[in-house]
Every structure is written in C-alpha cells, then in structure tokens.
VOGU-3710 file (C-alpha; in Angstrom, 3 decimals, decimal comma):
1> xxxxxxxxxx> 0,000/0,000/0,000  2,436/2,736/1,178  4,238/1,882/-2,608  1,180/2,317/-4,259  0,544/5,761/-2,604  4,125/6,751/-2,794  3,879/6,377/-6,449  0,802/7,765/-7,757  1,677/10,724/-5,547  5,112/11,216/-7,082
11> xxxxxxxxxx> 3,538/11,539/-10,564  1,026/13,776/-9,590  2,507/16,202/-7,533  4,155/18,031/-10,737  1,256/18,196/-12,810  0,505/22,388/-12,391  2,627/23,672/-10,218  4,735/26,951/-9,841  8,597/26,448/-10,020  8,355/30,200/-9,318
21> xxxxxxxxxx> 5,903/29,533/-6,012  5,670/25,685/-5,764  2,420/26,382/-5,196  -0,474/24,930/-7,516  -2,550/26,345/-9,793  -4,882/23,256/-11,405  -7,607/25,759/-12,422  -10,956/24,299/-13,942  -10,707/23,302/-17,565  -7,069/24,305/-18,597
31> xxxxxxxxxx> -4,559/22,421/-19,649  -3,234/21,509/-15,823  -6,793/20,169/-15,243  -7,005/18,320/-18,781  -3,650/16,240/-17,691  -4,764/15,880/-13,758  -8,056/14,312/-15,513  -5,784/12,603/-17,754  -3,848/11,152/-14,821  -7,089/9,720/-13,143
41> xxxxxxxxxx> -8,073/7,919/-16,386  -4,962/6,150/-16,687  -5,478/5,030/-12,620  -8,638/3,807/-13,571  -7,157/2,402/-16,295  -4,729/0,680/-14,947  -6,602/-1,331/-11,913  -9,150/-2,593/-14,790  -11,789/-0,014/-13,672  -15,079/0,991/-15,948
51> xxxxxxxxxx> -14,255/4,729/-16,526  -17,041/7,536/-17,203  -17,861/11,220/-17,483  -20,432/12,316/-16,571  -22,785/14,868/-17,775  -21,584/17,592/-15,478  -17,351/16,732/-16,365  -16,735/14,599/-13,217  -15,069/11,773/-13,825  -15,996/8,306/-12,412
61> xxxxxxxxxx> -14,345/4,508/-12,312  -16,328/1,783/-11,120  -15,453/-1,169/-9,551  -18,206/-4,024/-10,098  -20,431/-2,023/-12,686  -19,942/-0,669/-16,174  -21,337/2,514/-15,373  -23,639/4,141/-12,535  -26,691/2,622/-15,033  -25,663/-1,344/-13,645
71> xxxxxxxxxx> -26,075/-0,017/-9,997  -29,589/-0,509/-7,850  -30,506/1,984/-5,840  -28,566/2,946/-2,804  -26,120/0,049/-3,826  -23,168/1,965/-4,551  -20,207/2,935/-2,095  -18,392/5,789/-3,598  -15,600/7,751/-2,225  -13,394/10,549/-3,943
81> xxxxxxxxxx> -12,307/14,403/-3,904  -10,917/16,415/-6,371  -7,919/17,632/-8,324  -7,916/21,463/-8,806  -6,421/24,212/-6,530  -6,909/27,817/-5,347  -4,143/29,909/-6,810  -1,116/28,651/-5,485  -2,337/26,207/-3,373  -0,699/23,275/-1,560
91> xxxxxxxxxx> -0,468/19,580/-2,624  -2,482/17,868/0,063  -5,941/19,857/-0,794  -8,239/17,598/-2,702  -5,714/15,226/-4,714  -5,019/13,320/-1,142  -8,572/11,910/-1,421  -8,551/10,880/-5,023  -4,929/9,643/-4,650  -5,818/7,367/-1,293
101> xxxxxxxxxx> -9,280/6,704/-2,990  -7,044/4,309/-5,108  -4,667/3,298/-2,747  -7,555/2,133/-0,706  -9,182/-0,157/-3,677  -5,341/-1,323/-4,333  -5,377/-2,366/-0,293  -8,809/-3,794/-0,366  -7,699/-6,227/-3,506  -4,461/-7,336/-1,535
111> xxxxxxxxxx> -7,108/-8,256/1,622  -8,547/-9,710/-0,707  -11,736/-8,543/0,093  -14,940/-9,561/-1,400  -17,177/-6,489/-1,588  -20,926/-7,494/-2,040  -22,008/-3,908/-3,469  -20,259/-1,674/-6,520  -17,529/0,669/-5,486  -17,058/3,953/-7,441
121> xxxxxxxxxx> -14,433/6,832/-7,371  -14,820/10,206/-8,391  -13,071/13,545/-9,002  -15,290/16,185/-8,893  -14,151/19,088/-11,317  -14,111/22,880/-10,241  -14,170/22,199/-5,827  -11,810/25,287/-5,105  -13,979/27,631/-7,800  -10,438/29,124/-8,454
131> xxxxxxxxxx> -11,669/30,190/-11,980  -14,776/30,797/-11,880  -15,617/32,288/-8,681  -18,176/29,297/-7,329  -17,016/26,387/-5,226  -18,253/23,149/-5,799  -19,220/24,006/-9,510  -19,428/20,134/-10,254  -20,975/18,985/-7,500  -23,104/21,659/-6,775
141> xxxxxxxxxx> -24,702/20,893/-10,655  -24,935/17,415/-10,163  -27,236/17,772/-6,917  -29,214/20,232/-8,931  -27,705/23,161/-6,156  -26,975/25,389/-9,271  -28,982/25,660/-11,781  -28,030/25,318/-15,454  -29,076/28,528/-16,359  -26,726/30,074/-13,418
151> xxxxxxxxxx> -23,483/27,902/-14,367  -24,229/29,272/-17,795  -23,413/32,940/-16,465  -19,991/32,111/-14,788  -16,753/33,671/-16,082  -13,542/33,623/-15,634  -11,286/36,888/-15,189  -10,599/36,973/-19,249  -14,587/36,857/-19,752  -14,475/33,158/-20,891
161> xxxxxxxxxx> -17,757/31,312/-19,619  -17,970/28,542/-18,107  -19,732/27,153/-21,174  -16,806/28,078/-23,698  -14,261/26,840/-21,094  -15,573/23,208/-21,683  -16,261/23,413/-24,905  -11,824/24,205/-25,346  -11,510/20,970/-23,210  -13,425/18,843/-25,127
171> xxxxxxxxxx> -16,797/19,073/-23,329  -20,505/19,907/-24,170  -21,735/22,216/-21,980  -25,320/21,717/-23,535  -25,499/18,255/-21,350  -24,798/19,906/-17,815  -27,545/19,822/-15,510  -28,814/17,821/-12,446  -27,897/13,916/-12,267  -30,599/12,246/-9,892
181> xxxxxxxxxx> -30,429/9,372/-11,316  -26,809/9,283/-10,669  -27,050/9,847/-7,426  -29,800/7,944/-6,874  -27,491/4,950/-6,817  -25,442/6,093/-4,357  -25,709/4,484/-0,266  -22,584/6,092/1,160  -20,271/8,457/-0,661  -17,178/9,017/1,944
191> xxxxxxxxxx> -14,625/12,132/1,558  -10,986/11,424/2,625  -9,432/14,980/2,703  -6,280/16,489/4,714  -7,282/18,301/8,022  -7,246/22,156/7,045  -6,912/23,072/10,444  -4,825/21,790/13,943  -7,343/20,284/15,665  -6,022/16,534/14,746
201> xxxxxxxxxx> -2,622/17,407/15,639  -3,628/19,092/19,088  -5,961/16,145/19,765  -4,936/14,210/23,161  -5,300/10,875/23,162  -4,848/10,212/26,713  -1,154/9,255/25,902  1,850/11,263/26,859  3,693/8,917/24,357  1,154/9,162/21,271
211> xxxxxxxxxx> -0,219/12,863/21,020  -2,208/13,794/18,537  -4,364/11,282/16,122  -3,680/10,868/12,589  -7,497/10,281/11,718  -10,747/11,633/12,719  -14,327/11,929/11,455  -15,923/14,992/10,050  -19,596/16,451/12,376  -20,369/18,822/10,381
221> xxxxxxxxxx> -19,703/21,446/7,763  -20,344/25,095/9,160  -21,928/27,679/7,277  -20,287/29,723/4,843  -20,626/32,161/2,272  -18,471/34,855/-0,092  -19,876/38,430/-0,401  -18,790/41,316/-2,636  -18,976/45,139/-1,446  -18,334/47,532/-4,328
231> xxxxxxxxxx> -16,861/50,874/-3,254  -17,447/53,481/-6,008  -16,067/56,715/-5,378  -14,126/59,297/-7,877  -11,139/58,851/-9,352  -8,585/61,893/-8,421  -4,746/62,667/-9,076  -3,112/61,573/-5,909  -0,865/64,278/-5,630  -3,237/67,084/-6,369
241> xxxxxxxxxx> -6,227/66,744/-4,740  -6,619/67,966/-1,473  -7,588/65,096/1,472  -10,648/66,644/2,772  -11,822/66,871/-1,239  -11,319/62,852/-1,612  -13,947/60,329/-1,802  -11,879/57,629/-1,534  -13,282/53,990/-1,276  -10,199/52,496/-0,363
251> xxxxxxxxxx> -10,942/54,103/2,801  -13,842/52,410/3,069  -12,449/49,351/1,720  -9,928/49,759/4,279  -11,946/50,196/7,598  -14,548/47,279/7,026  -11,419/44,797/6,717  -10,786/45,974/10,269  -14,264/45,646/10,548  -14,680/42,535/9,699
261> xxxxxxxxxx> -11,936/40,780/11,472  -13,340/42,593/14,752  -16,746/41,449/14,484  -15,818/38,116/13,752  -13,468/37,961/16,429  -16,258/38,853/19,015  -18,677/36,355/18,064  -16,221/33,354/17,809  -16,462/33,324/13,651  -14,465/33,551/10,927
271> xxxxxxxxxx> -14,054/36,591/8,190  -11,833/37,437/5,940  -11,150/39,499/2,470  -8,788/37,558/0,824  -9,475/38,898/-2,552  -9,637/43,038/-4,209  -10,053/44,424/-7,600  -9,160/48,136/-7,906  -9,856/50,598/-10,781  -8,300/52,237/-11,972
281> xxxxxxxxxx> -5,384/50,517/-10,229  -2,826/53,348/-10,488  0,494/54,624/-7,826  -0,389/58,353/-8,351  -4,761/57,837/-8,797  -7,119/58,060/-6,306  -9,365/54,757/-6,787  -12,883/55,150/-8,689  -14,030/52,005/-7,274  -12,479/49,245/-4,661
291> xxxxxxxxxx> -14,133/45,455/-4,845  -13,509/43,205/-1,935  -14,842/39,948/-1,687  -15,538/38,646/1,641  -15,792/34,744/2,962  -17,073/34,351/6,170  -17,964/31,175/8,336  -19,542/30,682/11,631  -20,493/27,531/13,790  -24,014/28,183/13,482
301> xxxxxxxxxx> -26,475/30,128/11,026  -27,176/32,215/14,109  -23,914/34,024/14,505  -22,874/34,179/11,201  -25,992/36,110/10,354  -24,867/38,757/13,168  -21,674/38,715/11,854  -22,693/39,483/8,154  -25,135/42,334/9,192  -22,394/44,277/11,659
311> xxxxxxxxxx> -20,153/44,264/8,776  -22,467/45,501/6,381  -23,479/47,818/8,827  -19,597/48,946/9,697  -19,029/49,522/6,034  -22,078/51,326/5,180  -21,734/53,725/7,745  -17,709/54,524/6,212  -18,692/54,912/3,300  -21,339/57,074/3,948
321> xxxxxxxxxx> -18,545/59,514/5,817  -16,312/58,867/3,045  -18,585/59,701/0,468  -18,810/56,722/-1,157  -21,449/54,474/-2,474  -21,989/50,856/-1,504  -23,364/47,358/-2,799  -22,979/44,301/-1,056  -23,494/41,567/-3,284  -24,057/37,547/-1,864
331> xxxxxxxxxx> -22,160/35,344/-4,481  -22,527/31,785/-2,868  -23,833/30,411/0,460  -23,747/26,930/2,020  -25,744/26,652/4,869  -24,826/24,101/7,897  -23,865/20,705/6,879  -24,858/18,340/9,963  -23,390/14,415/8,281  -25,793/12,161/9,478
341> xxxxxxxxxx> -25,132/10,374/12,427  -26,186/7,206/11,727  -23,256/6,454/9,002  -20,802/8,825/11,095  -21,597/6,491/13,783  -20,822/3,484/11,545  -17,760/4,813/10,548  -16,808/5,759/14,167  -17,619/2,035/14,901  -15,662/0,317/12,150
351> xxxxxxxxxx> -12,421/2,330/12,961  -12,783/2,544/16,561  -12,948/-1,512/15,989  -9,888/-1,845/14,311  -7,553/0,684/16,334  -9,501/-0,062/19,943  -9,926/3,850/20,922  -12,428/6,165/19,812  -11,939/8,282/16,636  -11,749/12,276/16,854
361> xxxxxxxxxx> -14,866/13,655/15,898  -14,564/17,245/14,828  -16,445/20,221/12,800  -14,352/22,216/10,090  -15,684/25,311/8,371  -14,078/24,553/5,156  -16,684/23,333/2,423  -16,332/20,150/0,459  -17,999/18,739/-2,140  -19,688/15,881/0,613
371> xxxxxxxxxx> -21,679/18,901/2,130  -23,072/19,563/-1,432  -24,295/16,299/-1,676  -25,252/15,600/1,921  -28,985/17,148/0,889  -29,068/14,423/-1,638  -27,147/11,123/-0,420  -25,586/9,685/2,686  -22,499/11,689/3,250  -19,115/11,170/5,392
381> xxxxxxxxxx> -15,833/12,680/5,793  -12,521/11,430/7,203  -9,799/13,981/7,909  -5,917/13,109/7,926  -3,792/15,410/10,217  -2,192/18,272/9,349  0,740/18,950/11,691  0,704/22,943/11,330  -3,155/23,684/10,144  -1,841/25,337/7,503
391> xxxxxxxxxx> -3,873/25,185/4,014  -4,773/26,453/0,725  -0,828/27,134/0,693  2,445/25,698/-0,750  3,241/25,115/2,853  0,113/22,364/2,908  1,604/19,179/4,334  0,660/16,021/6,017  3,180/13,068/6,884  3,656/10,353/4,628
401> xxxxxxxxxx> 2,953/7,569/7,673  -0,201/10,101/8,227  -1,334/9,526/4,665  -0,576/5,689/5,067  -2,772/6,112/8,419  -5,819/8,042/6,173  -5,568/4,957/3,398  -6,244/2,180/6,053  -8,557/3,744/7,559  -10,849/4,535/4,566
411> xxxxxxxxxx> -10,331/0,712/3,488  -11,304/-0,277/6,204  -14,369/2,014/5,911  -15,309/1,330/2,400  -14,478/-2,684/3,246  -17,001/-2,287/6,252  -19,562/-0,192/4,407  -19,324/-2,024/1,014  -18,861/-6,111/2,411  -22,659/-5,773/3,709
//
C-alpha cells in the first residue's frame, strides 16, 4: 500500500505547479486540469476499472459495474475528492482523497476482500472555484444546487464562460444539468481529505507517548458564504487633490477589513477578504471604485448572520462619511452541513474496531464537495492530520505515515460499508 501511494503521488505532484511559487494552480478546464483528468483515467485504467464522465465533467471509475446505469438503488459505495487548486495552493488539498481513494481499492484487492455492493471513485471538477468564482461548480450541478441557467453565467477573469471553457476541453456544456439518477445509486459516498486546520494534531489521546491522532471523522460542515462590497467613489490625481476633497473607497475598503476581522473575532467566527479588484489601479490615482470579496464562516447560522449584518453595517456607515457608495453583493452560500449520524456512527464504529480507541470527531468550516451532496445522499468525511493547520498554501503538508494512516482507515471504511 504505502508503494502504491508513494507512487501515484510522485507523478502527480508536478502536474501544475509553480517552479516560481511551488504552489499549484490546477484551475478548472485548462490544460493543468485536462492532464490531472488525464492522470485519473490512466489510474482507472490501470486497476481494470469501468471509466465515465459524466454529464456535469466529473469523472468516475467503477469497480463491479460498467457505469452508474448497472447499480440498484442505494447500492453503490463511492468515495473521492478532487484535483484542482486555489491559486497557489498546496499539494495535500483535494488530490489526497482521489490519490488514497485508489490506494484504498489497491489495499482492499491485496485483503482480498470480497465487496458485495459496486464501489465507485470520483473527481469532482471545479471544488476550489479558483476560476470561476463558485465552489463546488461540479458537484453543486450534479445535486441540482446550481442551476443550469446560473453555471451558464460564470466567467472567468478573461470573460471566458464557463460554457466556452468546456467546450476548449473537449466538453458539451449543452449536457450539464442535475444527475438524480446518478445519485440515486449512491448508499454512502465518503470524503478522505487532509485536516485544514490543527485540531487533529492538538488532539490528546490520553497518551503522553502518542499525542495527537492521525485520523478523525468529520460532524459537520459550518456555514459559509463569499460576499462582494463595491466601493465606487471618484477617481482623483493623488498628488493634487486635497484630502478633505477625496472620496476615496479604499478608505472604506480599508476600515470594514478591520471591521470585519473585529466582528468576527467577538462572536467566535471567521471573516476574511482575501481577494480586491481596484480601478483604476494606479500609484499616483485616487481609486474610482475598490471590490472586496468577503468569505465568512460561523459555527451556526445564528452568529454568522450577526456577523454578516455588523459588517455591512460597519461599512455602510464609512462609506457614507467617506462619500462613497456601496453594494454588497451575496455570491454563494452553504448553509450548515450536519453528516448524518447514523453512518458517522458506523464509521466511528468500524475504525474505533480496528484501532480499539475512539476516533476524533470534529467540525471544520471549510466546504467540500460531501456537504453539497449531503442534501441528496448519505455523506461522510474522514480527515488526515495536518501537523501545522496550515492550508490552501504551498506550505500544505501532512506526513507520509499520516497519509498511510488516512488509506487504512478509509479501506477499512469502504471494506465495512461495502462487504454488507
């Protein structure tokens, strides 16, 4: 098994990233994502796996069916992730799931277990929405979350659609669209994915000489969203125009960053601009307009709410003493994402069986493509540590006996879940 890994990780990893950052940048339907697609084919491939795509781009390989159309309903066991980044983002994100997703199968087969239901994997395309501005693009259409009409309307920062994009990658974009039948077929679909957070490696196991815990089992998803507040001012020459004369919205830009990370800060949550556009982007010019894009996440629908409004509230009132008009704009909301406890309980049974100790059970409030389909099909996630928390970074890391750790433990899942 750790061979197997080793390997398929080793020709991944250089598929799309930066010699400049070492970060990765496998953005929806370029050429990065056309050879990390290619990559999964040939692992599919390779293990004698019925490949697919289906109408939406994910990609699919099916162990004891031909194609989701063989399975009964609620037969199929299906585990997976994805293989695009955010800009420069680390190695671990996503491509650990697809990677021990086959790793798993290639452990099951040396068991030599005999699974009595079909066993799927899938990379889901566009998770990060690095491109496109939506997360979850794939899944979200294949649950019938976005509407055709909606995906239709995305673009990229060129202007390229989300339609065009596909159709340059060999796609038809006329096909996209809900998949309930798909889906239908589906009894468990289980997420491996890296921890992107600490709380695995600050997890106490009641053992002075075994801190931590490689594994644990996802509660829930917290709610999350991404807002955009456009600033629009008037342009001025920067060395001219007198201070008190200024309506400047990167003032106002300015203040509800502060804003934000105050009001989040007070109610437990999480906020953060991570992302500006700025006309007309000049040294020596006073900006015309300032766009900030907000994400912000919360344990519960409650507080985020409370969260949201203040900030609106603290950048309304700027603006209005800086002269400058506002829109706040809500791009994309998830709401709360409890996994049902009935198959995390299974789960927590099955690997608290074969390591005799409980399993970590923890919340994250990063989104996956299991909270998309939770509304739709039996959902799980199992998180491998991540000894400094940090993600969506070059500096993304997990260790390789870790990874090992995250394999067994989702054979032994998918064994348990799919021998029954």
């Amino acid at each position: 098994m750790t061979a197997s890994f080793h390997e398929m990780w080793q020709e991944l990893r250089p598929i799309g990233r930066s010699s400049a950052t070492g970060g990765y940048r496998r953005y929806a339907w370029t050429g990065a994502d056309a050879d990390c697609r290619a990559w999964f084919r040939a692992q599919a491939e390779a293990r004698g796996l019925a490949y697919e795509t289906d109408r939406n781009g994910n990609q699919w390989a099916w162990l004891g069916a031909t194609g989701y159309q063989d399975v009964a309903p609620g037969e199929a066991v299906v585990t997976g992730s994805h293989l695009d980044s955010v800009p420069d983002g680390g190695a671990f994100d996503g491509p650990l799931g697809v990677v021990s997703s086959f790793a798993a199968l290639d452990e099951l087969r040396r068991r030599g277990a005999e699974l009595g239901k079909p066993l799927a994997i899938v990379n889901f395309g566009d998770e990060e929405g690095a491109r496109f501005g939506l997360a979850c693009v794939g899944s979200r259409l294949t649950a019938g979350a976005l509407t055709p009409e909606a995906a239709h309307q995305l673009r990229d920062a060129d202007g390229i659609t989300l339609p065009q994009a596909m159709e340059r990658a060999g796609y038809d974009p006329a096909a996209i669209g809900p998949d309930p039948e798909r889906l239908a077929r589906i009894g468990a679909f289980v997420e491996l994915h890296v921890e992107q957070g600490r709380a695995l490696a600050l997890y106490d196991s009641g053992s002075d000489a075994d801190p931590g815990a490689p594994v644990g089992i996802a509660s829930a998803i917290w709610p999350h969203g991404r807002w955009r507040f456009d600033f629009h001012g008037e342009a001025n020459h920067a060395g001219t125009t007198r201070l008190d004369d200024r309506r400047d919205p990167m003032l106002s830009y300015a203040a509800t960053v502060l804003a934000a990370r105050e009001q989040a800060r007070l109610a437990g949550a999480l906020a953060t601009f991570g992302k500006i556009s700025v006309e007309p982007n000049g040294v020596n010019a006073i900006p015309s307009v300032v766009r900030g894009w907000l994400d912000s996440r919360a344990p519960d629908q409650e507080t985020l709410d409370i969260v949201i409004d203040a900030i609106e509230r603290a950048a309304a009132e700027r603006a209005a003493r800086d002269g400058v008009d506002l829109t706040v704009v809500r791009e994309s909301f998830t709401p709360v994402v409890e996994f049902p406890h009935a198959l995390r309980d299974e789960l927590g049974a099955i690997l608290g069986k074969a390591r005799e100790r409980p399993v970590p059970v923890l919340g994250t409030g990063a989104g996956h493509d299991a909270g998309i389909l939770s509304g739709t099909v039996p959902t799980a996630m199992l998180f491998v540590r991540n000894p400094t928390g940090v993600s969506h970074s070059p500096a993304e890391a997990a260790a390789e006996d870790d990874c090992v750790a995250g394999v067994t433990a989702l054979a032994d899942v998918l064994e348990g879940l799919a021998c029954h």
